[in-house]
Rosetta silent file (secondary structure, phi, psi, omega in degrees, C-alpha in Angstrom):
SEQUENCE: XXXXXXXXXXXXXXXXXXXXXXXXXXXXXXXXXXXXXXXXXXXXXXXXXXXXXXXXXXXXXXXXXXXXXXXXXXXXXXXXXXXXXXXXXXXXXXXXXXXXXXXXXXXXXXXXXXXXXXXXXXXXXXXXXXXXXXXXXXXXXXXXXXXXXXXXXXX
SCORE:     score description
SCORE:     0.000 S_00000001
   1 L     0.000  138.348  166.838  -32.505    8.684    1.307 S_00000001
   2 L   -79.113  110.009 -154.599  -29.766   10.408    2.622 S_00000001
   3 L   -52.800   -6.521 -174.371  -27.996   13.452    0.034 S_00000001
   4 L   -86.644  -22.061 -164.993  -24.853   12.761    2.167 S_00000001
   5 H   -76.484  -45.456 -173.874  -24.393    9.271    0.515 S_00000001
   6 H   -52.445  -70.527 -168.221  -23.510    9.877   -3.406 S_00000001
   7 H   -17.802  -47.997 -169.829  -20.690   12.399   -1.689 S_00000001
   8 H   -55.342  -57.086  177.827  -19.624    9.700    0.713 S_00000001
   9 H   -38.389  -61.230 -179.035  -19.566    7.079   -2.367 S_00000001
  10 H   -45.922  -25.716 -177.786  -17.692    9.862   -3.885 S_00000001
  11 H   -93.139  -44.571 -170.047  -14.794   10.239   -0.826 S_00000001
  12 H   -75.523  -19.988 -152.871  -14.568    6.167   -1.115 S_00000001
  13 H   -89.264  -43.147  171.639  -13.987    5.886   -4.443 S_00000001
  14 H   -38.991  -49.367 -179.924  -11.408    9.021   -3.842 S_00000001
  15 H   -89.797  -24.387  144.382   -9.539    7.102   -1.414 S_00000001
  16 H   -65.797  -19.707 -179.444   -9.566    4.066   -3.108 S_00000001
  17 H   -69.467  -67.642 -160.283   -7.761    5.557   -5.930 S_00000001
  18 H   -42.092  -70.628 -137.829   -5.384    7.007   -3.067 S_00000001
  19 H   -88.231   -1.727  157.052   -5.072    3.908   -1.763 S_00000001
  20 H   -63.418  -57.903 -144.181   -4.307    1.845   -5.440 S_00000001
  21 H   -85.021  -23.663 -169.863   -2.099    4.569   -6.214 S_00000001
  22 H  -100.402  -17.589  153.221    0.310    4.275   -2.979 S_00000001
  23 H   -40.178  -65.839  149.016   -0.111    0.280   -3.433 S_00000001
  24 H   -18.240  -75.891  164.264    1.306    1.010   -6.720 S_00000001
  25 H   -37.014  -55.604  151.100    3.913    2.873   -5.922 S_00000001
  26 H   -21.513  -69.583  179.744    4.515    0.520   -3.550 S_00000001
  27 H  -105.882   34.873 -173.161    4.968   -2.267   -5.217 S_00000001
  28 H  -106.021  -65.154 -174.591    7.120   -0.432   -8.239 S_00000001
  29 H   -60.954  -62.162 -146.476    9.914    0.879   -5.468 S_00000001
  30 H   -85.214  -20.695  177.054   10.078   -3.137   -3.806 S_00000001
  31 H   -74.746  -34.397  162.512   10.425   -4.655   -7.409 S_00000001
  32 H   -12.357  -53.373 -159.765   13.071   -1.711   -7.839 S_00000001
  33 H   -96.106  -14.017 -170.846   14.921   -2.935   -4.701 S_00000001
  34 H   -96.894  -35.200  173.057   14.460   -6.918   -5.493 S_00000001
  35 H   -57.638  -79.525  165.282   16.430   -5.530   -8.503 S_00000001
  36 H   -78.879   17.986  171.494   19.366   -4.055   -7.225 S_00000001
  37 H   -90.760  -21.054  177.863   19.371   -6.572   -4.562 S_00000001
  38 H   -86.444  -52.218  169.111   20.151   -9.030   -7.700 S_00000001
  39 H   -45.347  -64.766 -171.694   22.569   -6.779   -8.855 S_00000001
  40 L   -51.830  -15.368 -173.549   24.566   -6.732   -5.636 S_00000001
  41 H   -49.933  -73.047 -164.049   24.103  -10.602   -5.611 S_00000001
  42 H  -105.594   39.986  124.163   26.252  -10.847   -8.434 S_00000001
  43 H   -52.284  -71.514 -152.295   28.640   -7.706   -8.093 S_00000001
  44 H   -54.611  -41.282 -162.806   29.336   -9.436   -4.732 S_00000001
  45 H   -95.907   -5.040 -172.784   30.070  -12.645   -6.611 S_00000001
  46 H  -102.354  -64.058  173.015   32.278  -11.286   -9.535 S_00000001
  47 H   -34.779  -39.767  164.019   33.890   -9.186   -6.662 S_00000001
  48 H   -68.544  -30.771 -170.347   34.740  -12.531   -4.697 S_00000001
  49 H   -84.519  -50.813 -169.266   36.195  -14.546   -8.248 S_00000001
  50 H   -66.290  -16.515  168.764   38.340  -11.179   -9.066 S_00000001
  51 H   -66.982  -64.696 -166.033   39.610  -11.355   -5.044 S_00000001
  52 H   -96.645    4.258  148.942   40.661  -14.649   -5.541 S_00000001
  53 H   -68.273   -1.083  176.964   42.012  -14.333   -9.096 S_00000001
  54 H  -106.260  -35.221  179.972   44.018  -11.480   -7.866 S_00000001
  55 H   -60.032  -35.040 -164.449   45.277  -13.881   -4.655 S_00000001
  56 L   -69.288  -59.184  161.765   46.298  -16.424   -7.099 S_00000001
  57 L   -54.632  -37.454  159.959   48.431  -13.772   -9.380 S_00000001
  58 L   -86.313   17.603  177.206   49.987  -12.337   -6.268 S_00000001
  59 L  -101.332 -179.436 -179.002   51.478  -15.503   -4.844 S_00000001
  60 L   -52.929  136.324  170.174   54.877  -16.622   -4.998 S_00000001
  61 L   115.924 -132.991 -158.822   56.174  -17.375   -8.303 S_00000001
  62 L   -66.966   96.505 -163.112   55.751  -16.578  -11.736 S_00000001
  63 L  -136.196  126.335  169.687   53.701  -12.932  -11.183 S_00000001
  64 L   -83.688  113.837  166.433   52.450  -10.702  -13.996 S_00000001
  65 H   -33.264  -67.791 -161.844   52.767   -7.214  -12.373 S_00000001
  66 H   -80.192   -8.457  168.564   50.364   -5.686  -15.212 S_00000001
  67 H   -84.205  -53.864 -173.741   47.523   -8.275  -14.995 S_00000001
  68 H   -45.393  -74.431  134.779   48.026   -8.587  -11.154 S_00000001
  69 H    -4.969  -61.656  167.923   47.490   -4.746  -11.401 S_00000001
  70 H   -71.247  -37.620  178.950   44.696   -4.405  -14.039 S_00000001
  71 H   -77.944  -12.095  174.150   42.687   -7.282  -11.672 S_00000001
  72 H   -95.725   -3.544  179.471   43.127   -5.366   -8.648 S_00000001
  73 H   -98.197  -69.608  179.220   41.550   -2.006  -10.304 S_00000001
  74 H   -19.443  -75.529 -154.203   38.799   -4.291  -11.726 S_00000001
  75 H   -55.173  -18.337 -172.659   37.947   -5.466   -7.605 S_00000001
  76 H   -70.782  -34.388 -179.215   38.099   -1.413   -6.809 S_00000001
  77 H   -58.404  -61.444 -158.823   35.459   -0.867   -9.944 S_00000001
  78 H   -80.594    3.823  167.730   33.567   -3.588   -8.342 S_00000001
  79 H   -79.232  -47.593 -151.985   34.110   -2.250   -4.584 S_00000001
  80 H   -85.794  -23.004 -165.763   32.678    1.062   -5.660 S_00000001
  81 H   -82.749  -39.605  144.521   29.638   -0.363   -8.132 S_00000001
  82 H   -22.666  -83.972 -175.325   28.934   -2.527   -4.636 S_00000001
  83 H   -62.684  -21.103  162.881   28.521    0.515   -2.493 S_00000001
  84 H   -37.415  -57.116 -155.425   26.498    2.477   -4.995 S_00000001
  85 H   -97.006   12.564  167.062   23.799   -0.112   -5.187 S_00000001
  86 H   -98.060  -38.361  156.697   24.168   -0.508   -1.376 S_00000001
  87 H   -72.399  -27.060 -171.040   23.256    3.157   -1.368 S_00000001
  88 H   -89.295  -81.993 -124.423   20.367    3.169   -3.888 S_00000001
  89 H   -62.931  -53.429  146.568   19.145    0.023   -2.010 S_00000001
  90 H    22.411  -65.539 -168.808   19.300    2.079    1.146 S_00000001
  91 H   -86.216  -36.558  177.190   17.343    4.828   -0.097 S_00000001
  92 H   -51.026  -46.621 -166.954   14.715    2.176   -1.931 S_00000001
  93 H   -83.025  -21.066  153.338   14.067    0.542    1.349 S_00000001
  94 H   -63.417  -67.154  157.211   13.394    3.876    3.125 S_00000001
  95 H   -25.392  -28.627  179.657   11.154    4.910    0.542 S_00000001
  96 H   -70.907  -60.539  166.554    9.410    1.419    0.813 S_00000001
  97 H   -36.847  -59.047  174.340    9.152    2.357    4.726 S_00000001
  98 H   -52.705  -50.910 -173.611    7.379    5.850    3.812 S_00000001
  99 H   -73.251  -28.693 -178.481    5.219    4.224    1.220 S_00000001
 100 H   -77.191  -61.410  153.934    4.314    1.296    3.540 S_00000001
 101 H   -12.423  -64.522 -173.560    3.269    4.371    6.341 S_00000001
 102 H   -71.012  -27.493 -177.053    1.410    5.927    3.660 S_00000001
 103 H   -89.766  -15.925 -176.013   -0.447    2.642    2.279 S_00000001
 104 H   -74.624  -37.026  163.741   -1.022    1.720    6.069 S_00000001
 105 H   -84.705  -16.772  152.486   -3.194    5.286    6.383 S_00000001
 106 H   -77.966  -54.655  179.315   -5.193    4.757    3.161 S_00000001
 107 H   -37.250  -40.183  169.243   -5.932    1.654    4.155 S_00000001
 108 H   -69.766  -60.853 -169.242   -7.547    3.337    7.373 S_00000001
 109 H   -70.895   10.302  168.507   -8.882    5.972    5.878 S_00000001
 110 H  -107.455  -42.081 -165.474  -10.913    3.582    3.185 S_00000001
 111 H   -68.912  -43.883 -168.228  -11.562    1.258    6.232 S_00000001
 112 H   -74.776  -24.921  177.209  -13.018    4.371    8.180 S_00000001
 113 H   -76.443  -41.354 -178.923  -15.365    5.643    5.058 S_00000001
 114 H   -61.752  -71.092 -177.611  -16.676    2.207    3.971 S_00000001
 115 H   -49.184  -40.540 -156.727  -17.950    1.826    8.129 S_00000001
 116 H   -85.383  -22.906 -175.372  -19.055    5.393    8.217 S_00000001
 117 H   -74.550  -83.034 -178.630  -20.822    4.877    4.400 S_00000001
 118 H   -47.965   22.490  146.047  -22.978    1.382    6.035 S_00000001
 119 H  -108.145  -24.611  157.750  -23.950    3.380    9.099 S_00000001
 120 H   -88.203   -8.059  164.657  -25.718    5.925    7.113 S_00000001
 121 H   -87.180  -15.631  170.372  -27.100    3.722    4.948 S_00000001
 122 H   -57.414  -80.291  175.793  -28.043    1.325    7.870 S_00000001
 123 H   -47.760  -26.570  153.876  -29.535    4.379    9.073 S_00000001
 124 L   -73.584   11.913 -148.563  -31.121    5.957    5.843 S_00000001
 125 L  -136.288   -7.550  153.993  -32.512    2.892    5.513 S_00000001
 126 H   -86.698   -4.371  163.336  -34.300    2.260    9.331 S_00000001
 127 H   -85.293  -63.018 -160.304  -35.608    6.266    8.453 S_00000001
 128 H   -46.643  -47.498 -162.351  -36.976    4.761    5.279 S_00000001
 129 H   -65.420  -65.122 -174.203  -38.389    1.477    7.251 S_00000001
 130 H   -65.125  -23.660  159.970  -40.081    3.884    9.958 S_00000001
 131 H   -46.235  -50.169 -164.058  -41.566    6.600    7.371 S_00000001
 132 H   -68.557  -38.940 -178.129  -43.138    3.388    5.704 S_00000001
 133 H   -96.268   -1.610  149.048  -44.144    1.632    8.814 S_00000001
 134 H   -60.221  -58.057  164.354  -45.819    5.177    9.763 S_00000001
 135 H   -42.393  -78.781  179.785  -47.695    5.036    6.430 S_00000001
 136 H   -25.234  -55.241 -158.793  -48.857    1.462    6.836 S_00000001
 137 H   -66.015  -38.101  179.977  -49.813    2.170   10.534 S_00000001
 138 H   -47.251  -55.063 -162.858  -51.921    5.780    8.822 S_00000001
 139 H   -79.586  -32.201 -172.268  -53.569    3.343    6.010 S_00000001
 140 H   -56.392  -85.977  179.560  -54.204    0.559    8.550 S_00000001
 141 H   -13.926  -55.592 -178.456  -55.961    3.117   10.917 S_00000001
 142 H   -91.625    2.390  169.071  -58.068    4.710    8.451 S_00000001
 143 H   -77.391  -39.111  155.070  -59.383    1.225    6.858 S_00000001
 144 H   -63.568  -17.648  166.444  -60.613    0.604   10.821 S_00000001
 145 H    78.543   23.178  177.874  -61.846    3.451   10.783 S_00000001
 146 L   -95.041  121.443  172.824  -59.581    4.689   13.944 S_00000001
 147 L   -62.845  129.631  177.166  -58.664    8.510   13.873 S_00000001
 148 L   -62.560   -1.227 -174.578  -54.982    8.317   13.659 S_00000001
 149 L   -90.203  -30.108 -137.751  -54.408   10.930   16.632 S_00000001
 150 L   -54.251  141.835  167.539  -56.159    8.253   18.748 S_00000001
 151 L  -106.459  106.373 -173.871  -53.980    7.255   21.848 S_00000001
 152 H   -76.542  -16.759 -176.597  -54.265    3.287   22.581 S_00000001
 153 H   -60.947   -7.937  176.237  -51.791    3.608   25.356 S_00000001
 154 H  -120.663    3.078  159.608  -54.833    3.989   27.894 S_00000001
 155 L   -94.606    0.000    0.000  -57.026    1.431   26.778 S_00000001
């Protein structure tokens, strides 16, 4: 058997980890981002009700100055908590991009170890078959009673 395979086993299982661990990660950052993508949902919608509760207070007629005023600070709170989470989402979905790069090269590099681990064991294991099928041919040989250097290729 070949002494290269526990090592190899050892490198898959290593990169399988790797490649749980950036899956992880992975899927941490996009519920992250499904998150403040909910937030902005409904910033955006309390930001639309306080726009037109503020239109409503500013039209002609009867107009409270200090409510009109306090509801128009509100939509600026809710302008500014909008671009925040338009920034974090920003940076989540870059970070998604990097981590999706990075799980796209474990994935190779698990893909490439697993093929290179079955072709030496395909191959420790057609050494094994011809050592064996040497032996056979040795035991065969000497129960006929054939010297085993014998060459049959000229008879």
């Amino acid at each position: 058997m070949d002494q290269r395979l526990p090592q190899l086993d050892t490198l898959v299982k290593l990169r399988h980890a790797e490649r749980n661990r950036q899956r992880a990660a992975w899927a941490c950052i996009s519920r992250a981002e499904l998150a403040v993508q909910a937030e902005r949902d409904q910033v955006a919608a309390a930001l639309t009700a306080a726009q037109a509760v503020a239109r409503r207070w500013a039209a002609p007629g009867a107009t409270d100055v200090r409510q009109l005023g306090d509801q128009q600070r509100y939509g600026q709170v809710l302008r500014e908590r909008l671009a925040d989470l338009t920034r974090r989402q920003n940076v989540l979905r870059e970070q998604l991009a990097d981590l999706q790069q990075a799980l796209l090269v474990a994935e190779r590099d698990v893909r490439i170890l697993e093929n290179l681990r079955e072709k030496r064991s395909a191959q420790a294991q057609a050494a094994q078959w011809k050592s064996e099928a040497g032996q056979l041919r040795e035991i065969t040989l000497q129960k006929v009673g054939v010297a085993p250097t014998d060459d049959f290729s000229d008879k």
